[in-house]
Jmol script that loads the backbone (N, CA, C; Angstrom):
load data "model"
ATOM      1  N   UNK A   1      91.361  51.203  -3.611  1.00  0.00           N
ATOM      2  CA  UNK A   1      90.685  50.214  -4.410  1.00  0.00           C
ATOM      3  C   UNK A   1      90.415  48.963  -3.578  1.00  0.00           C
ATOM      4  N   UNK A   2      89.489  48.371  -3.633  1.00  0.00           N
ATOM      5  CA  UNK A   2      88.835  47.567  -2.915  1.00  0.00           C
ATOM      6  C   UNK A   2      89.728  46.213  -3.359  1.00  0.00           C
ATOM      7  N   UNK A   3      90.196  45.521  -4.251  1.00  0.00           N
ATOM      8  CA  UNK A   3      90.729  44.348  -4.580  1.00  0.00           C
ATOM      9  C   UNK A   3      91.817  44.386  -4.555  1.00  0.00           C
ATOM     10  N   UNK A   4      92.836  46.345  -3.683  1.00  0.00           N
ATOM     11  CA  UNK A   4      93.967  45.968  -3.295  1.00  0.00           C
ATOM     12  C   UNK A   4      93.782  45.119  -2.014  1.00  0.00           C
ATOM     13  N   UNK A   5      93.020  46.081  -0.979  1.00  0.00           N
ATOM     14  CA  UNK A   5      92.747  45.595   0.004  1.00  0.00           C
ATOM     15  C   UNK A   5      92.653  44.261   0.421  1.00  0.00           C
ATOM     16  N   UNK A   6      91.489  43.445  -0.568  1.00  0.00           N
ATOM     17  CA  UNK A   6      91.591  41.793  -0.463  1.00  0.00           C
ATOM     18  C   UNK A   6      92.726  40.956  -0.702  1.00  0.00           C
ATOM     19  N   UNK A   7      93.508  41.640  -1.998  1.00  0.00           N
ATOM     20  CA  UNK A   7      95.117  41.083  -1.929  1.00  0.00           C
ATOM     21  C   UNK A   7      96.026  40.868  -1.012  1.00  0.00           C
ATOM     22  N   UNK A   8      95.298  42.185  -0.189  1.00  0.00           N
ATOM     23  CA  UNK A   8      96.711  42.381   0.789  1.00  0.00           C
ATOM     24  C   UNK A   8      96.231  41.462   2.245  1.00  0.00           C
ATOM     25  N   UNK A   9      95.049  41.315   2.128  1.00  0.00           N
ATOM     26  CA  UNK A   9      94.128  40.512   3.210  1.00  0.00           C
ATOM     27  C   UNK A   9      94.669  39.468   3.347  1.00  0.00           C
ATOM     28  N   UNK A  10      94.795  38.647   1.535  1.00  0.00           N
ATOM     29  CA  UNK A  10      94.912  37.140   1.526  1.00  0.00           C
ATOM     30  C   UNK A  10      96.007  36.791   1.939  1.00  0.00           C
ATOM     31  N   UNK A  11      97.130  37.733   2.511  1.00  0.00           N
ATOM     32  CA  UNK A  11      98.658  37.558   2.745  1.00  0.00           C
ATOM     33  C   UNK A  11      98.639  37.331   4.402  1.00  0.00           C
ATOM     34  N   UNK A  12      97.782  38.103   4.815  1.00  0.00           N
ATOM     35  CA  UNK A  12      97.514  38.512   6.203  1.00  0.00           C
ATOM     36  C   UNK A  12      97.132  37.030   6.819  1.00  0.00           C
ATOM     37  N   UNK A  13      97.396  37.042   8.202  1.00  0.00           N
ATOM     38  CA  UNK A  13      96.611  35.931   8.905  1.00  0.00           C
ATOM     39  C   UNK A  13      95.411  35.945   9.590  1.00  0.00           C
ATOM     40  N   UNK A  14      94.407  34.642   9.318  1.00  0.00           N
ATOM     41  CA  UNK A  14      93.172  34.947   9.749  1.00  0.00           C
ATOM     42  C   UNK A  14      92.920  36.075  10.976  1.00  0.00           C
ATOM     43  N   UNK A  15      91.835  36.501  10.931  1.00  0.00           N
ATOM     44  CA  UNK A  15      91.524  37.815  11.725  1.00  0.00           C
ATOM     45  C   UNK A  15      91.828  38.895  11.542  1.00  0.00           C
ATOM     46  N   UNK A  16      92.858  39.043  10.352  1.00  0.00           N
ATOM     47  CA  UNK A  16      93.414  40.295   9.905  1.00  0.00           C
ATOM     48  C   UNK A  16      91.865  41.137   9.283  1.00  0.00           C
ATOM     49  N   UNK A  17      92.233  42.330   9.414  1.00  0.00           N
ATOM     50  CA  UNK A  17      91.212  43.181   8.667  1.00  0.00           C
ATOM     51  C   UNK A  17      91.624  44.659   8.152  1.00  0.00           C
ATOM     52  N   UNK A  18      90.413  45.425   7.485  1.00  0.00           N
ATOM     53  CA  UNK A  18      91.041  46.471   7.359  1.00  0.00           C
ATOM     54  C   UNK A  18      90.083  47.482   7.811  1.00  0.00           C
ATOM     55  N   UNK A  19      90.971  47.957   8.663  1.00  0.00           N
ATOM     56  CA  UNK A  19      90.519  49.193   9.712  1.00  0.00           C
ATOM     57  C   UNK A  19      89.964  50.379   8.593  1.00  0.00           C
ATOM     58  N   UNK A  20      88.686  50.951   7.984  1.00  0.00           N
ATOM     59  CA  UNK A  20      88.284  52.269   7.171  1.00  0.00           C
ATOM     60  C   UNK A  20      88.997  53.484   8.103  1.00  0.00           C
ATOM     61  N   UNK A  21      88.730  53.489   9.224  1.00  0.00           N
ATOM     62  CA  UNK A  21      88.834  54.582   9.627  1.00  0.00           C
ATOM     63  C   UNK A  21      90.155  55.104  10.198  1.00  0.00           C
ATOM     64  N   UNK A  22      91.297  53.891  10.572  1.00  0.00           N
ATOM     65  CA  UNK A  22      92.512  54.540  10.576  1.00  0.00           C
ATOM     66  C   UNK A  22      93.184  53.761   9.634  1.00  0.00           C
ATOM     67  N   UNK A  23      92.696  53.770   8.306  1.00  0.00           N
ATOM     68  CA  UNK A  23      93.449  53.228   7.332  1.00  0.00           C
ATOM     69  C   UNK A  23      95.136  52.149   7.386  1.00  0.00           C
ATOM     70  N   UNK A  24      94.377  51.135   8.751  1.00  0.00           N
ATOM     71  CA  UNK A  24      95.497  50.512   8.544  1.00  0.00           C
ATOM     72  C   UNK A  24      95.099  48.870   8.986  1.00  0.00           C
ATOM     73  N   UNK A  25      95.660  47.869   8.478  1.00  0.00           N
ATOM     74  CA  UNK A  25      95.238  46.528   9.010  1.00  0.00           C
ATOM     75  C   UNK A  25      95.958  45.933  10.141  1.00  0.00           C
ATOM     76  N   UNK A  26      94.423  45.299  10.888  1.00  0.00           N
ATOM     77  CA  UNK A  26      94.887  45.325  12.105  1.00  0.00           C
ATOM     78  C   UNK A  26      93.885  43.916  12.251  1.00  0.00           C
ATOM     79  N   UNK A  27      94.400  43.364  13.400  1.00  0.00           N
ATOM     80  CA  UNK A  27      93.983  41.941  14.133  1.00  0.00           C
ATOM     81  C   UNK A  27      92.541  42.675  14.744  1.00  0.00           C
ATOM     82  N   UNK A  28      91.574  42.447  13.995  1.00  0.00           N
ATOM     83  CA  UNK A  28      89.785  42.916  14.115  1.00  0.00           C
ATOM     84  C   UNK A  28      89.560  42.488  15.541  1.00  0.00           C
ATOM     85  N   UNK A  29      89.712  41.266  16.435  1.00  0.00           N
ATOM     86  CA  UNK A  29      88.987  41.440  17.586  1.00  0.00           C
ATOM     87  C   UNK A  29      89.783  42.259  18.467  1.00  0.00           C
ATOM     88  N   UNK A  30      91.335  42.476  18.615  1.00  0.00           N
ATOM     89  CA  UNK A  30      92.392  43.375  19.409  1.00  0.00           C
ATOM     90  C   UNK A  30      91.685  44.589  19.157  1.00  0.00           C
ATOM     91  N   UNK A  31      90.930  45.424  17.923  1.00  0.00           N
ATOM     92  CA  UNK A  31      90.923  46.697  17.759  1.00  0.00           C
ATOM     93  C   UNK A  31      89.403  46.919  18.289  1.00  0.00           C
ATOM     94  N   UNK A  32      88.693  45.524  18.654  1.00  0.00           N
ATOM     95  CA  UNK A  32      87.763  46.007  18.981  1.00  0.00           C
ATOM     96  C   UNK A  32      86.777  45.500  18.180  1.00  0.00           C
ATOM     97  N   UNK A  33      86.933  45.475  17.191  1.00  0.00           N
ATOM     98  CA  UNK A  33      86.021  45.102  15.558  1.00  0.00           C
ATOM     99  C   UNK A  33      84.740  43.818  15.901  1.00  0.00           C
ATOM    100  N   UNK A  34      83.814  43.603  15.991  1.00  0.00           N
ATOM    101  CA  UNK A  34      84.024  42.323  16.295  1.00  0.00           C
ATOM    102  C   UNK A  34      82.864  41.479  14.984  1.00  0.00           C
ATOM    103  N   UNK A  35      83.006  40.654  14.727  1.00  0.00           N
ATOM    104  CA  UNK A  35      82.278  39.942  13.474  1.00  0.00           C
ATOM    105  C   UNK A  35      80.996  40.104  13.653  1.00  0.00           C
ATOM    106  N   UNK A  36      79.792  40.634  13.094  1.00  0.00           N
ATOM    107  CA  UNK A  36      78.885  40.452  13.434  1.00  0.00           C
ATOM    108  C   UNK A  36      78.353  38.672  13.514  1.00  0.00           C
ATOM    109  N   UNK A  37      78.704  37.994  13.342  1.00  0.00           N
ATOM    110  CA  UNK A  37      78.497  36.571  12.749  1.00  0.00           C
ATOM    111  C   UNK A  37      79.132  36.090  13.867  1.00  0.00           C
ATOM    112  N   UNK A  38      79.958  36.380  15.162  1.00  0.00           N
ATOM    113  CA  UNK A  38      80.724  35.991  15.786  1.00  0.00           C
ATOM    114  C   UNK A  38      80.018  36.303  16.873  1.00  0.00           C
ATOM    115  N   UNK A  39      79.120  37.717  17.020  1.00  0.00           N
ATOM    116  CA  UNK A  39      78.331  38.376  17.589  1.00  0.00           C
ATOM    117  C   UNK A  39      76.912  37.508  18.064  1.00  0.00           C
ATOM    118  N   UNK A  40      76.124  36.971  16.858  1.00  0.00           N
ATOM    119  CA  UNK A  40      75.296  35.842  16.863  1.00  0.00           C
ATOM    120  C   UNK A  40      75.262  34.841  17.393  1.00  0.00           C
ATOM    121  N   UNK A  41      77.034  34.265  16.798  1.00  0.00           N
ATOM    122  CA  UNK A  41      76.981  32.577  17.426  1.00  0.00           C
ATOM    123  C   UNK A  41      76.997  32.587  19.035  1.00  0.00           C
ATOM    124  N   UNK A  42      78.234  33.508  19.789  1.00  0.00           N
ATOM    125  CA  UNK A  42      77.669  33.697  20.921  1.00  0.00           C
ATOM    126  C   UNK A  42      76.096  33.880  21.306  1.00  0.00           C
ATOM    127  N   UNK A  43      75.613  34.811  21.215  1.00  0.00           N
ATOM    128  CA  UNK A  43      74.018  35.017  21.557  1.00  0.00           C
ATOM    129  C   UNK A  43      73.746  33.642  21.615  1.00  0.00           C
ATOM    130  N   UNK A  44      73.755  32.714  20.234  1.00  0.00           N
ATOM    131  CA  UNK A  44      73.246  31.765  20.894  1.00  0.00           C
ATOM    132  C   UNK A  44      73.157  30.632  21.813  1.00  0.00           C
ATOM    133  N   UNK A  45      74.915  30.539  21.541  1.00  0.00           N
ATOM    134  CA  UNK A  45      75.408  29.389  22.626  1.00  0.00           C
ATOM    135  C   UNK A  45      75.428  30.056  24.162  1.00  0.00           C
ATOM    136  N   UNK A  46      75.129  31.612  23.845  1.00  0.00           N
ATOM    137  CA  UNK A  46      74.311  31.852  25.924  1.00  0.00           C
ATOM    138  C   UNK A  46      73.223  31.536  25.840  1.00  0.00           C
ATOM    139  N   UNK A  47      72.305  31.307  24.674  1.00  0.00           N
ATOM    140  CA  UNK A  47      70.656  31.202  24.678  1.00  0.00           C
ATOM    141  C   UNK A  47      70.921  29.741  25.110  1.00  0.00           C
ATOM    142  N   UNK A  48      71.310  28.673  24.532  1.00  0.00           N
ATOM    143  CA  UNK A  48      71.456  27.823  24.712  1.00  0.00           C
ATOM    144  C   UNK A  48      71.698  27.226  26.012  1.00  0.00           C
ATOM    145  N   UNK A  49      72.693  27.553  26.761  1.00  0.00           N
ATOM    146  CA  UNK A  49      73.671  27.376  28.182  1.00  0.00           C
ATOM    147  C   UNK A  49      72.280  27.453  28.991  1.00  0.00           C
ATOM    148  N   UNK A  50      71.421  28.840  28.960  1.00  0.00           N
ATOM    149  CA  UNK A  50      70.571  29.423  29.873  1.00  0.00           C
ATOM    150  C   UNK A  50      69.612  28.570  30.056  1.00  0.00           C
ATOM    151  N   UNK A  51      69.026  27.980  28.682  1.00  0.00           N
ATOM    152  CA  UNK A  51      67.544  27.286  28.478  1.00  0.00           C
ATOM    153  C   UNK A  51      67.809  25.932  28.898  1.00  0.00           C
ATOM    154  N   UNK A  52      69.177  25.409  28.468  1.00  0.00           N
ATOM    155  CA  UNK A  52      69.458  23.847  29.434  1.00  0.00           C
ATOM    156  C   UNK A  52      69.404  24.046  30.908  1.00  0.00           C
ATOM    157  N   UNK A  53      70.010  24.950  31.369  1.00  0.00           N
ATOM    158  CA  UNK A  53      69.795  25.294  32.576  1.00  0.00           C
ATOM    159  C   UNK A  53      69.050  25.543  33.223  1.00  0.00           C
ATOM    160  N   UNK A  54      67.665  26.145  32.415  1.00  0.00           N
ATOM    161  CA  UNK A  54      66.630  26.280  32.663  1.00  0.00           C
ATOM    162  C   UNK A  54      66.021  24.965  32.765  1.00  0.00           C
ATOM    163  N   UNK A  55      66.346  23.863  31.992  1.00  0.00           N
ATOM    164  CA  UNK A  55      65.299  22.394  31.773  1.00  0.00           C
ATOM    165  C   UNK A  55      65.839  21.818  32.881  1.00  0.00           C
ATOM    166  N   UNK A  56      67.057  21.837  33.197  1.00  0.00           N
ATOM    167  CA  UNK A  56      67.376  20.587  34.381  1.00  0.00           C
ATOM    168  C   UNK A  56      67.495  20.806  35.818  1.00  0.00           C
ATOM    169  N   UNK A  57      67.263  22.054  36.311  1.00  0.00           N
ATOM    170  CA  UNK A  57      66.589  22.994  37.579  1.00  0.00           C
ATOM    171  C   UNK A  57      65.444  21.990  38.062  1.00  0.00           C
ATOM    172  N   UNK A  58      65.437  21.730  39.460  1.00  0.00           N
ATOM    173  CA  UNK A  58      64.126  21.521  39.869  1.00  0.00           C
ATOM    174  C   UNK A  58      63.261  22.583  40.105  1.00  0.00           C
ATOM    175  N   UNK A  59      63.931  24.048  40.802  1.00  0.00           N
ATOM    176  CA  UNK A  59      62.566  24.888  40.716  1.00  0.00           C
ATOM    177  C   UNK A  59      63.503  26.518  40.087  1.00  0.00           C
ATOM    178  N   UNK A  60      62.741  27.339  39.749  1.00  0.00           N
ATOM    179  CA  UNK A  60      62.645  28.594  39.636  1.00  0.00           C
ATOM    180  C   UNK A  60      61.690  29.945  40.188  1.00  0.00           C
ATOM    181  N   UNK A  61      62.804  30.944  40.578  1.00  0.00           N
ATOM    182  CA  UNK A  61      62.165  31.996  41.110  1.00  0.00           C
ATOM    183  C   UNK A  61      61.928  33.117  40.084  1.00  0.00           C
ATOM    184  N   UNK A  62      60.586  33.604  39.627  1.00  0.00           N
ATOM    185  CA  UNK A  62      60.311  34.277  39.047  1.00  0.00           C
ATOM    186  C   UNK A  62      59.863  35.473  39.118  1.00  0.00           C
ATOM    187  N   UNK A  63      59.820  36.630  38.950  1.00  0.00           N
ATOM    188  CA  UNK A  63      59.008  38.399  39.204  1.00  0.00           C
ATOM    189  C   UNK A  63      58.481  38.145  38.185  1.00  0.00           C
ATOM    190  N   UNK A  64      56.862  38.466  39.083  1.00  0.00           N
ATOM    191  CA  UNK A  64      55.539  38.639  38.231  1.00  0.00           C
ATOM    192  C   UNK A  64      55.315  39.806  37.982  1.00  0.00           C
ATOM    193  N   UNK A  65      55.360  40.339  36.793  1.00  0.00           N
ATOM    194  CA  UNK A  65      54.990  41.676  36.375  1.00  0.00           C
ATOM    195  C   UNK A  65      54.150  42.755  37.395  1.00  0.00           C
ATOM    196  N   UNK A  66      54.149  43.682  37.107  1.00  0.00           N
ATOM    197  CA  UNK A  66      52.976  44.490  37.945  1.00  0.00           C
ATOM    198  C   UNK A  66      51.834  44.876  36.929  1.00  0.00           C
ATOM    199  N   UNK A  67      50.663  44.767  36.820  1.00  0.00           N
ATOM    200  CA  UNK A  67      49.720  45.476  36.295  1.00  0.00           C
ATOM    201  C   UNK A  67      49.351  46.941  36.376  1.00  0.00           C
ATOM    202  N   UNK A  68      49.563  47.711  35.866  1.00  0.00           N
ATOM    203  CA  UNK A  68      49.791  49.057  35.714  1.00  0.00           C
ATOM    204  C   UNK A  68      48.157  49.539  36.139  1.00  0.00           C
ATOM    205  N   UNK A  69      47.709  50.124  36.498  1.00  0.00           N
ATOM    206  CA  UNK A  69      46.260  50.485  37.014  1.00  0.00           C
ATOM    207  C   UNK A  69      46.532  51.667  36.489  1.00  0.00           C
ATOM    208  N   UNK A  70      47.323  52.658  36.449  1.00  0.00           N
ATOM    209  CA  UNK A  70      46.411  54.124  35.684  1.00  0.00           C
ATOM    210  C   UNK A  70      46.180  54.430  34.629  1.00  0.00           C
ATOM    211  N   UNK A  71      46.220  52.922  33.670  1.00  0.00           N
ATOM    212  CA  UNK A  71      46.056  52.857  32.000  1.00  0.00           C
ATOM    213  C   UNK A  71      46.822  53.622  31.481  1.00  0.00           C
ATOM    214  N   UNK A  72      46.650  53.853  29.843  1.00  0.00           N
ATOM    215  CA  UNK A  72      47.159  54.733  29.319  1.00  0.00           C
ATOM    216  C   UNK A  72      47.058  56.387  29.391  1.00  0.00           C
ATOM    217  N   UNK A  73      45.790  56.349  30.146  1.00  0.00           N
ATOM    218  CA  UNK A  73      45.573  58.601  30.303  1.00  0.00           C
ATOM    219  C   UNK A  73      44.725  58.645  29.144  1.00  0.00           C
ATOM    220  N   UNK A  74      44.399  58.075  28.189  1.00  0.00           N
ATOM    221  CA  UNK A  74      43.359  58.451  26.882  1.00  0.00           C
ATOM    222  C   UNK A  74      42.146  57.698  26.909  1.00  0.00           C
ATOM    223  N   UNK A  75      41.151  57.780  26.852  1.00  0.00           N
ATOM    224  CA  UNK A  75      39.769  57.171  26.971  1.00  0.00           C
ATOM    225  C   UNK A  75      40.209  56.271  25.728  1.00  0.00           C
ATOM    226  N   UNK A  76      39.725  55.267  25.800  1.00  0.00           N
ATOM    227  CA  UNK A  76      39.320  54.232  24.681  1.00  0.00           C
ATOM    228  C   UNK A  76      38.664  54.786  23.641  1.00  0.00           C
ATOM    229  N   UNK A  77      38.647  54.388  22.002  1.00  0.00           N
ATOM    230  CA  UNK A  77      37.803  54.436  21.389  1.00  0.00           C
ATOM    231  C   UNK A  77      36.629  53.383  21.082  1.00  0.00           C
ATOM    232  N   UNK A  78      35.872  54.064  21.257  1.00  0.00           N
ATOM    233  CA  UNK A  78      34.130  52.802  20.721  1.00  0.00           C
ATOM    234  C   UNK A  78      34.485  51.954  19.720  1.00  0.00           C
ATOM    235  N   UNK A  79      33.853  50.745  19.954  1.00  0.00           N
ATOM    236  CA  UNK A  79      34.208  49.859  18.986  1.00  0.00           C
ATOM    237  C   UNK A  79      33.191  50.442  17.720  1.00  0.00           C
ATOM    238  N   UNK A  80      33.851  49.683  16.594  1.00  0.00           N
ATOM    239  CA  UNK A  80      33.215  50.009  15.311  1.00  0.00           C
ATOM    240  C   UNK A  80      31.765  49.045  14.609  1.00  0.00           C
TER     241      UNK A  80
END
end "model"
wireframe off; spacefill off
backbone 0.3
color backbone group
């Protein structure tokens, strides 16, 4: 039952969770688990780190794509 589970949560100390698959509660980032929401905030505070880093650089080295020359292999269709 789902509102044992939260009972037994609210006893637990933050990070506690409950493992579905080996039916037992366990400290979520030790088992691996990781918050999706915890998942995000990182992403952004590297988006962040990168793009300041990016503004206060005097120069950058960049790879310019290659333009692919043997197209896709299918003739175009006529415009309409």
């Amino acid at each position: 039952e789902g509102w044992l589970i939260v009972e037994h949560l609210r006893e637990k100390p933050l990070g506690t969770g409950y493992n579905v698959l080996s039916g037992k509660f366990e400290d979520m980032v030790k088992a691996g688990i990781v918050d999706p929401a915890k998942v995000v905030r990182s992403a952004l505070q590297n988006a962040a780190s990168v793009a300041s880093l990016m503004l206060t650089t005097q120069a950058m080295v960049v790879e310019k794509p290659e333009e692919d020359e043997r197209g896709s292999g299918a003739p175009s269709m006529p415009p309409m």
